[in-house]
MDAnalysis code that builds the backbone (N, CA, C; Angstrom):
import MDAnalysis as mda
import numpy as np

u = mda.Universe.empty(504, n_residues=168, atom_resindex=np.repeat(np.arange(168), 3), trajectory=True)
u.add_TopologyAttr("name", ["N", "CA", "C"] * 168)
u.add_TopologyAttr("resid", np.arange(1, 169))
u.add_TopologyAttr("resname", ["UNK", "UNK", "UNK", "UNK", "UNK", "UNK", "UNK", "UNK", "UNK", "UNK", "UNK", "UNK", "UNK", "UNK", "UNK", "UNK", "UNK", "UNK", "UNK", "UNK", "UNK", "UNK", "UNK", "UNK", "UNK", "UNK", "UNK", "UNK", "UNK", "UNK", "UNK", "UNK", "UNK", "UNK", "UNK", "UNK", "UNK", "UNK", "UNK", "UNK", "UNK", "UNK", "UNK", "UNK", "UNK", "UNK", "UNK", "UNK", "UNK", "UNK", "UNK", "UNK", "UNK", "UNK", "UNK", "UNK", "UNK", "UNK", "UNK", "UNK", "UNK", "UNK", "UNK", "UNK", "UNK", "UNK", "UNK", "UNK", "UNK", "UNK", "UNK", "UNK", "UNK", "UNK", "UNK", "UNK", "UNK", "UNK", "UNK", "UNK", "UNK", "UNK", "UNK", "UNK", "UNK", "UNK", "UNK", "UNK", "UNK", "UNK", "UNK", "UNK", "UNK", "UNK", "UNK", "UNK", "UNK", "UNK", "UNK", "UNK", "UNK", "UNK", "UNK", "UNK", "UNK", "UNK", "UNK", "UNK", "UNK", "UNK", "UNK", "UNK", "UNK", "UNK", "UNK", "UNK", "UNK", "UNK", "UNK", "UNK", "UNK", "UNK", "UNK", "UNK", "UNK", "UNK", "UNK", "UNK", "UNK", "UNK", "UNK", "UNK", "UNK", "UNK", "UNK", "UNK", "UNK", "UNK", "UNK", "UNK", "UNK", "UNK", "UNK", "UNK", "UNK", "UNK", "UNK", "UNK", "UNK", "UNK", "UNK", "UNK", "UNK", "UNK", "UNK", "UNK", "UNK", "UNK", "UNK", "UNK", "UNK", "UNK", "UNK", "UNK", "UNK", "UNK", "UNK", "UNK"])
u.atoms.positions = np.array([
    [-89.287, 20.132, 10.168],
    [-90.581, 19.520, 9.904],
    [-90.739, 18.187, 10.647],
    [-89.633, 16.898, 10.677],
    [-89.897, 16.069, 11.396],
    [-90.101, 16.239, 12.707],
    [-89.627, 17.054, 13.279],
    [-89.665, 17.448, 14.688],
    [-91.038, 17.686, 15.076],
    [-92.173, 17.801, 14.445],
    [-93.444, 17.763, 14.538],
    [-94.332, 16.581, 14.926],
    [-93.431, 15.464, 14.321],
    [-93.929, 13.900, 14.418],
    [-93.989, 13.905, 15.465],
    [-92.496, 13.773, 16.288],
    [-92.489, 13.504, 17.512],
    [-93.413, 13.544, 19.298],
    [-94.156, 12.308, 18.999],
    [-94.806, 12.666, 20.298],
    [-94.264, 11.957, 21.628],
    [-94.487, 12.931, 22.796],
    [-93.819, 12.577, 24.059],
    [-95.465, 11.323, 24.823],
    [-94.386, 10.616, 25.320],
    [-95.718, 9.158, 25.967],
    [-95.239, 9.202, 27.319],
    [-96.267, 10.162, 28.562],
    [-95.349, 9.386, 29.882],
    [-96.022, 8.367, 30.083],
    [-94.770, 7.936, 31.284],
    [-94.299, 6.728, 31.569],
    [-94.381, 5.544, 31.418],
    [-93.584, 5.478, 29.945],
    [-93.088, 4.678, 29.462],
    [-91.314, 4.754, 29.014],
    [-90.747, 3.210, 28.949],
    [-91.234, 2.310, 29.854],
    [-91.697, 1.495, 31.122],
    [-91.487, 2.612, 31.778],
    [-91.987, 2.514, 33.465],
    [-92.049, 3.947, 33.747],
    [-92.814, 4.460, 34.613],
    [-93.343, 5.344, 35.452],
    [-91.958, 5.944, 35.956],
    [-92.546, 7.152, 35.364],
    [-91.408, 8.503, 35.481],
    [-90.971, 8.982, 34.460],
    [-90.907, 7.762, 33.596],
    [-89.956, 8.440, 32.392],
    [-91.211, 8.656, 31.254],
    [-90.403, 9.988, 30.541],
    [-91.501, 10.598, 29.831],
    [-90.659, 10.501, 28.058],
    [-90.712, 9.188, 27.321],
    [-90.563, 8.714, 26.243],
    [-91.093, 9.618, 25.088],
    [-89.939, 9.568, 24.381],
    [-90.041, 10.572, 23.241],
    [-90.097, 9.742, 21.940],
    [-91.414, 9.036, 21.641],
    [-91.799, 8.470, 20.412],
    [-91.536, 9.080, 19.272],
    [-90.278, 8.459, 18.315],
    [-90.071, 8.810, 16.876],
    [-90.829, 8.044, 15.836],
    [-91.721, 7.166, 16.412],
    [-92.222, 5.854, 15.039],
    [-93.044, 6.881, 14.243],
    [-93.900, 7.691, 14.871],
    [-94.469, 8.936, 14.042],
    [-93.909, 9.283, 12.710],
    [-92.552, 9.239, 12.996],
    [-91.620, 9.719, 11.264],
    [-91.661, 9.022, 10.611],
    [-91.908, 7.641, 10.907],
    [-91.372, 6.384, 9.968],
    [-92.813, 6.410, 9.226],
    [-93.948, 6.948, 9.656],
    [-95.242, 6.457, 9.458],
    [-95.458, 8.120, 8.424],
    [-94.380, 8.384, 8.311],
    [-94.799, 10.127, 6.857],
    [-93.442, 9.799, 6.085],
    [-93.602, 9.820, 4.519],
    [-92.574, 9.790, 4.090],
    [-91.671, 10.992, 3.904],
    [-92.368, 12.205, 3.807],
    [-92.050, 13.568, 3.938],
    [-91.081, 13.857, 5.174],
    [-91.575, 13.617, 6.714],
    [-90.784, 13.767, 7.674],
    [-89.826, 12.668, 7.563],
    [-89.835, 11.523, 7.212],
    [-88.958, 10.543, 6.749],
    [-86.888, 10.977, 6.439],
    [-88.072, 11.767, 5.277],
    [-86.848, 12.424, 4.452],
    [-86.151, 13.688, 4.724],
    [-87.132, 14.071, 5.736],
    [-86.730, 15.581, 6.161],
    [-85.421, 15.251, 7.445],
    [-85.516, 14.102, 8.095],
    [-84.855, 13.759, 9.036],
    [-83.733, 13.065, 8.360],
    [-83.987, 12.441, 7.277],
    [-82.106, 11.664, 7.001],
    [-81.590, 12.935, 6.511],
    [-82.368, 13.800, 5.533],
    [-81.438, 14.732, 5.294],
    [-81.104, 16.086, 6.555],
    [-81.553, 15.992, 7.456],
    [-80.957, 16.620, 8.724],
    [-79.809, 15.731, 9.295],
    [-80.291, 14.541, 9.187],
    [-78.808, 14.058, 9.508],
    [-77.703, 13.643, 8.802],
    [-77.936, 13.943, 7.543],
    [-76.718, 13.808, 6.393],
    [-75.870, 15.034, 6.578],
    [-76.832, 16.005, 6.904],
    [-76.123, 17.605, 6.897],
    [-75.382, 17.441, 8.477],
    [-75.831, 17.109, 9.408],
    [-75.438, 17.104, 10.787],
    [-74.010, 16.266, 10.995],
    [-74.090, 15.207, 10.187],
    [-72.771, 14.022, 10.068],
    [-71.668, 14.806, 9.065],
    [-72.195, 15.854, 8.751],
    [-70.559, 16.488, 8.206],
    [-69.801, 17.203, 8.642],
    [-70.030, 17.026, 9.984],
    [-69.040, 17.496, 11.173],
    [-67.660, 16.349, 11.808],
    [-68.140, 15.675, 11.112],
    [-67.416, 14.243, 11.782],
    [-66.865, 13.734, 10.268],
    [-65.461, 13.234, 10.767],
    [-64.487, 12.679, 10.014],
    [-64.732, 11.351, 9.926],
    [-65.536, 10.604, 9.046],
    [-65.646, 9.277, 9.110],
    [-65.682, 8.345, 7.584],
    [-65.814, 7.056, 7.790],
    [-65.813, 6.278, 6.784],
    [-66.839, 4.422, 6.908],
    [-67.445, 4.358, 8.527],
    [-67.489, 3.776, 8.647],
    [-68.629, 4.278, 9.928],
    [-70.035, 3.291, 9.641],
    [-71.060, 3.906, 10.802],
    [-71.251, 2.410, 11.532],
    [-71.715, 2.548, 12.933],
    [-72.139, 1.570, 13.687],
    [-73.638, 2.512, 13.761],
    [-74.038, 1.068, 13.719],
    [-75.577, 1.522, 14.045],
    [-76.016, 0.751, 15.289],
    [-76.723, 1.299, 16.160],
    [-77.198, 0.924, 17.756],
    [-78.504, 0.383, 17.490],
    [-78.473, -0.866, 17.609],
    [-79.896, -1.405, 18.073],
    [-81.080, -0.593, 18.828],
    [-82.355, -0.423, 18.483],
    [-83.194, -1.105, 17.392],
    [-83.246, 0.388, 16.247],
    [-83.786, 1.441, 17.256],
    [-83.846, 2.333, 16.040],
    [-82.952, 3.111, 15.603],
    [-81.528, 2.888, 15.914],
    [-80.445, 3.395, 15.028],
    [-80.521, 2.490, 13.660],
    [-80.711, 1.010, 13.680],
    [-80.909, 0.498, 12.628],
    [-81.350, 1.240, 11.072],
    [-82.794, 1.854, 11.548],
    [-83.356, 2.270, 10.702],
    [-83.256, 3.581, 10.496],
    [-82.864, 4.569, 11.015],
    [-82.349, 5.889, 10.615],
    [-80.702, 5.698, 10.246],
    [-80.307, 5.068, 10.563],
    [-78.794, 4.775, 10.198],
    [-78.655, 4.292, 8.926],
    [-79.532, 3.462, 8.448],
    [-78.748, 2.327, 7.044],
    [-79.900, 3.228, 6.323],
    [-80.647, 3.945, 6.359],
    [-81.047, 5.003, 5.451],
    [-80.780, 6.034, 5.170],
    [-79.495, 6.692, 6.342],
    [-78.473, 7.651, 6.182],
    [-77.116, 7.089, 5.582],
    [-76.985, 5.757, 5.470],
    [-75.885, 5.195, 4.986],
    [-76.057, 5.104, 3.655],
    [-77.496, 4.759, 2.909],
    [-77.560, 5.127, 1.643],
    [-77.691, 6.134, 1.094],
    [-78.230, 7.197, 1.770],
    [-77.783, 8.403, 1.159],
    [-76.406, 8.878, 0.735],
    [-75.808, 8.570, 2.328],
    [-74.016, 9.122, 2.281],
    [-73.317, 7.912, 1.725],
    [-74.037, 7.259, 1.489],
    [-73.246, 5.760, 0.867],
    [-71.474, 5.637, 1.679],
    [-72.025, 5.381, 2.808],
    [-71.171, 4.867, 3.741],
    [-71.385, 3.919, 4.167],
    [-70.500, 2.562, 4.001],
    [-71.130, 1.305, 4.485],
    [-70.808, 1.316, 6.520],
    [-71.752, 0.226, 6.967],
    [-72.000, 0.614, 8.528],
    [-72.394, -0.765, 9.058],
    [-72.200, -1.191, 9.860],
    [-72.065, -2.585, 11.139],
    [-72.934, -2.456, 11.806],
    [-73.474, -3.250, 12.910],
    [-74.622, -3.380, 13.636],
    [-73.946, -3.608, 14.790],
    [-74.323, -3.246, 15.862],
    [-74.318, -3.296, 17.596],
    [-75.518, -3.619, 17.730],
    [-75.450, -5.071, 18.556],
    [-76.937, -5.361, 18.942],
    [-76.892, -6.125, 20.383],
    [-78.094, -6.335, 20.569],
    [-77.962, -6.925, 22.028],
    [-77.760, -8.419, 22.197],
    [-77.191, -8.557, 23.541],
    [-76.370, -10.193, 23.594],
    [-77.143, -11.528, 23.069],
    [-76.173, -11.936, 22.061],
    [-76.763, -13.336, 21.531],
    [-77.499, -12.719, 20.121],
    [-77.589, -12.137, 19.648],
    [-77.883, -11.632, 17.959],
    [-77.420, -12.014, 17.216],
    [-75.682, -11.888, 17.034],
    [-74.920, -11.834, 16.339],
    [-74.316, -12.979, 16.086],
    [-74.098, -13.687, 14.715],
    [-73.954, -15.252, 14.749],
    [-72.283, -15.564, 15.170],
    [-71.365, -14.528, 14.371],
    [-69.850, -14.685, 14.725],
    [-69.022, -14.329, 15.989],
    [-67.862, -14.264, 15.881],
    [-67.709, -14.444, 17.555],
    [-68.042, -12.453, 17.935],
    [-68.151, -12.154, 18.931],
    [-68.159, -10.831, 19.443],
    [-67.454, -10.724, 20.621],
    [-67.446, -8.674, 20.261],
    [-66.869, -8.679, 21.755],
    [-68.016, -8.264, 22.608],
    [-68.255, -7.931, 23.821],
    [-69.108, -7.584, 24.448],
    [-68.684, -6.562, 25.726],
    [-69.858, -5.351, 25.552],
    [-69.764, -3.879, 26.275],
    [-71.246, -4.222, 27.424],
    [-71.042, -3.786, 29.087],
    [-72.286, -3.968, 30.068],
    [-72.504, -2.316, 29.992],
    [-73.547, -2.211, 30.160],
    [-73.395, -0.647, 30.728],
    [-74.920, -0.368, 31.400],
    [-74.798, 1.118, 31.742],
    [-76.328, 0.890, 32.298],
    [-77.245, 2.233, 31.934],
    [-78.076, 1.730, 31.587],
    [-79.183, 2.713, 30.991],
    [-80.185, 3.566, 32.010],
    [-80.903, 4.566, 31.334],
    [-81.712, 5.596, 32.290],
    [-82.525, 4.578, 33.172],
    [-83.329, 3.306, 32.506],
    [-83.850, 2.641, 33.629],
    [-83.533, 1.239, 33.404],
    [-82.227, 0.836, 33.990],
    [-81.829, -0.414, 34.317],
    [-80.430, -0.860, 33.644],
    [-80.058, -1.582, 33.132],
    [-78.531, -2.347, 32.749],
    [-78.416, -3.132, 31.446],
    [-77.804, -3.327, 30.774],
    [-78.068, -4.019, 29.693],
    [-76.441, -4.265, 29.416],
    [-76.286, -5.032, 27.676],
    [-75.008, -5.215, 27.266],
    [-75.565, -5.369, 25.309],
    [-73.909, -4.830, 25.209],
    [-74.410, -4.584, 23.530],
    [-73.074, -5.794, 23.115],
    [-73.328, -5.800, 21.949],
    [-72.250, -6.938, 21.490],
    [-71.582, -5.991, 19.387],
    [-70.779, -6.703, 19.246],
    [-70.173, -6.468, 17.831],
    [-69.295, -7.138, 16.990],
    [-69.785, -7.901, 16.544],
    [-68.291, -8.554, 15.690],
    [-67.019, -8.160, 15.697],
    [-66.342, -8.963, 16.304],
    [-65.117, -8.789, 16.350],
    [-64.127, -8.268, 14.743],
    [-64.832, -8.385, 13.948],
    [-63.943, -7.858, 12.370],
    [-65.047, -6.934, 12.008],
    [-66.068, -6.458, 13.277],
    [-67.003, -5.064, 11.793],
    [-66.051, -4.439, 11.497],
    [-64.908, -3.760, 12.301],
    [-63.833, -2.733, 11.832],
    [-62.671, -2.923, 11.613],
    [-62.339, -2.108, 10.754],
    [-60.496, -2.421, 10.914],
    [-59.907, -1.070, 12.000],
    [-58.857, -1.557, 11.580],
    [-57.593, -0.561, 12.391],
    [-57.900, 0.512, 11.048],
    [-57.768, 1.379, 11.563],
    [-57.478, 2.906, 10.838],
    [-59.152, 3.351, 10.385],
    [-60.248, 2.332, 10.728],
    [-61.282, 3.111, 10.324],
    [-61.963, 3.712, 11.360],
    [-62.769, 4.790, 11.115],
    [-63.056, 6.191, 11.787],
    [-65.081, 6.105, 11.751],
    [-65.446, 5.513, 13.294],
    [-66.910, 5.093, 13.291],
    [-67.432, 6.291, 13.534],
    [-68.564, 6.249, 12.961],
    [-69.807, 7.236, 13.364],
    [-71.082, 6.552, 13.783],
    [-71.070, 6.708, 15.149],
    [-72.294, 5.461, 16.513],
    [-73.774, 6.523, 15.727],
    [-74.646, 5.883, 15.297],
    [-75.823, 6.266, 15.158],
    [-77.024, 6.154, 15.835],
    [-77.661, 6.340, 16.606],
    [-78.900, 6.185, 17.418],
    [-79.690, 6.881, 17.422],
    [-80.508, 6.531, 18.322],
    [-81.905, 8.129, 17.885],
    [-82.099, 8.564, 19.091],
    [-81.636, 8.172, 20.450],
    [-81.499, 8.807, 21.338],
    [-80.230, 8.673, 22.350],
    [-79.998, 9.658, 22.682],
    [-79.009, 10.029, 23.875],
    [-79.614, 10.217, 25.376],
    [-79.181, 9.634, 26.485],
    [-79.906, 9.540, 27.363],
    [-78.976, 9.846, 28.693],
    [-78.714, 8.602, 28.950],
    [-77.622, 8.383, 29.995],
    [-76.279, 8.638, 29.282],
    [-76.210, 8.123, 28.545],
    [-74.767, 8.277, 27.629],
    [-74.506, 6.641, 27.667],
    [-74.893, 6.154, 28.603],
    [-74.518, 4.085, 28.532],
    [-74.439, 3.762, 27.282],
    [-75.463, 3.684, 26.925],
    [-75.676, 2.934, 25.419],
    [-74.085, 3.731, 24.487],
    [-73.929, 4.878, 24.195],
    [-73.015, 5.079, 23.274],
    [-71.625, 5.207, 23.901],
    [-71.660, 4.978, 25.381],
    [-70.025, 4.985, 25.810],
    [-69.725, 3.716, 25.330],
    [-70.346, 2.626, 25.422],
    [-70.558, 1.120, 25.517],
    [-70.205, 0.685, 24.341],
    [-70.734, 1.463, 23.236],
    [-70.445, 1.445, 21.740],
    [-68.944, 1.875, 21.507],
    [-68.646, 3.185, 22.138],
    [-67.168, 3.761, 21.967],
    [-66.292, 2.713, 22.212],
    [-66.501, 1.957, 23.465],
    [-65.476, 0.972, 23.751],
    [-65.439, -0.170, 22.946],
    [-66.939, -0.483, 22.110],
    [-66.942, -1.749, 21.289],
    [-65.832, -1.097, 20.853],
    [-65.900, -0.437, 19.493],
    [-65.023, 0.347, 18.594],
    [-63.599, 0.251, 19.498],
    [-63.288, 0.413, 19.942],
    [-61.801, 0.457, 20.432],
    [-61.099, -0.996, 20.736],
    [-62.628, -1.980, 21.094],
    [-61.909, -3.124, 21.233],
    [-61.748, -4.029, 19.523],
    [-62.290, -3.209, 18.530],
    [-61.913, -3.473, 17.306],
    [-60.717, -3.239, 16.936],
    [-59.948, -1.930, 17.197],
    [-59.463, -1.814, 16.603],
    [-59.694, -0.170, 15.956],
    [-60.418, -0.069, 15.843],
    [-60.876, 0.973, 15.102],
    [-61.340, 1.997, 16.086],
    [-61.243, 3.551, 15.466],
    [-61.266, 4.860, 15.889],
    [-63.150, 5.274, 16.552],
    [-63.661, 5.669, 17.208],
    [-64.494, 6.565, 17.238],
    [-64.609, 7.677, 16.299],
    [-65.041, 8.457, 15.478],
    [-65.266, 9.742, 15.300],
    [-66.028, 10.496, 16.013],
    [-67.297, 10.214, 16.091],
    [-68.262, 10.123, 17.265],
    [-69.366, 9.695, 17.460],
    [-70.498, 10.438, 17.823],
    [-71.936, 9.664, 18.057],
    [-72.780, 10.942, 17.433],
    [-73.807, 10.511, 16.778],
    [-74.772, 11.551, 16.004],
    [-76.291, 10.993, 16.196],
    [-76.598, 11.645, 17.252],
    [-78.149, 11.229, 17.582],
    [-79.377, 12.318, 16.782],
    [-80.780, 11.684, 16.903],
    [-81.863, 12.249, 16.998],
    [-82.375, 13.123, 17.875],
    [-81.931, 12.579, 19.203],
    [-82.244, 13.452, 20.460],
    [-81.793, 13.483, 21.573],
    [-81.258, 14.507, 22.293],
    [-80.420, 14.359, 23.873],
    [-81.495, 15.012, 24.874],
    [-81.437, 13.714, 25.565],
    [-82.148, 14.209, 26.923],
    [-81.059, 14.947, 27.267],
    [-80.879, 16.432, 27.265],
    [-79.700, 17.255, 28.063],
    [-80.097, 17.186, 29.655],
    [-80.994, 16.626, 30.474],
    [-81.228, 17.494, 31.930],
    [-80.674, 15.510, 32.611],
    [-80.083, 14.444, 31.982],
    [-79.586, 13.471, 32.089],
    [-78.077, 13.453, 32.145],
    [-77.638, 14.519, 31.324],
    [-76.078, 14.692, 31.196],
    [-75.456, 13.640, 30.634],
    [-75.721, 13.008, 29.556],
    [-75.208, 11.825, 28.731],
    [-74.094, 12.294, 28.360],
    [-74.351, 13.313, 27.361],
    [-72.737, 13.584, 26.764],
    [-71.615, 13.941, 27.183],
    [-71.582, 14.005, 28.915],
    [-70.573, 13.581, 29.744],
    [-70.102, 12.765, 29.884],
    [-70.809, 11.835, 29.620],
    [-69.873, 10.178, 29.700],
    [-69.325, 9.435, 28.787],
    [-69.259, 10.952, 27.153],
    [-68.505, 10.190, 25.994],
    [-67.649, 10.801, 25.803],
    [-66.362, 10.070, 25.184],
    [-65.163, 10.968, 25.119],
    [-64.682, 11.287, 24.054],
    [-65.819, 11.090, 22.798],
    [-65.843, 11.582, 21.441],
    [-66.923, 12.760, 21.174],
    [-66.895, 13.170, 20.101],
    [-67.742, 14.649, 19.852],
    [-69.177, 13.777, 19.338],
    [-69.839, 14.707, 20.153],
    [-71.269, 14.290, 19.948],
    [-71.879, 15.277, 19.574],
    [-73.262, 15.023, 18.291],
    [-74.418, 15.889, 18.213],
    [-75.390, 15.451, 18.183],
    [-76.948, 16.123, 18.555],
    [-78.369, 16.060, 18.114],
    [-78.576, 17.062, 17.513],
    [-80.081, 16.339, 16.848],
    [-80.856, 16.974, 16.058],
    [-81.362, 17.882, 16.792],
    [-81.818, 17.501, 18.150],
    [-83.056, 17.917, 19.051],
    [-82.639, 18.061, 20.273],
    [-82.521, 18.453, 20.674],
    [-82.341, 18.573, 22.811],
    [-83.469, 19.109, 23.919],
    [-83.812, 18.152, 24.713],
    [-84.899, 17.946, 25.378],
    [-84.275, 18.418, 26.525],
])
């Protein structure tokens, strides 16, 4: 049913790329709910205890899948967010370069992350995340998106098990 929300906007954010708008869900409470519980069911493939959530809209599908599964979960955000010290991941996205950051104590040693986002693209954004996680200390389990651009080949460039909801 949420999969209905979803409308495609080309080019945005620049010309060529054909953006797959999720705010649609946030704006029905019905598809809302139809989507955490697709991804409550989808995250029980993965061995975890501990979610990172990816700036901006992993935020909000993440810490509303975290109260469901009542799994507590950390934030990855972009450089200069975060008040304590961090480590910091560069990587580069479908259109252009960026860097994510993470508290150096979100994780411990022996805990097992699950990267949340709502899209898969290049794979940058969640390799970038994998390595935060490793420079914690702590395990990958893997990455559990909303949607994979598959004709981008992202989930080549992660070396944990990945799923979507959706594949474009």
């Amino acid at each position: 049913m949420f999969e209905s929300f979803i409308k495609s906007v080309p080019d945005f954010p620049k010309k060529g790329i054909m953006f797959k708008d999720i705010t649609p869900i946030l704006e029905n409470n019905e598809a809302f709910k139809d989507l955490i519980s697709n991804l409550a069911a989808a995250s029980e493939k993965f061995n975890f205890n501990r979610m990172a959530l990816v700036e901006s809209r992993g935020f909000i599908f993440g810490a509303a899948l975290s109260m469901e599964l009542g799994i507590p979960f950390s934030l990855v955000r972009k450089p200069g967010k975060l008040p304590r010290e961090t480590y910091v991941e560069s990587y580069e996205l479908e259109y252009g370069k960026d860097s994510l950051e993470v508290h150096k104590d979100s994780f411990n040693p022996g805990d097992r992350v699950l990267i949340i986002d709502d899209l898969l693209a290049t794979g940058g954004t969640a390799s970038a995340v994998e390595k935060l996680i490793q420079k914690t200390g702590a395990q990958t389990a893997g990455t559990l998106c909303i949607i994979e651009l598959e004709f981008l080949k992202g989930a080549h460039q992660l070396q944990f098990p990945f799923e979507a909801l959706l594949r474009y």
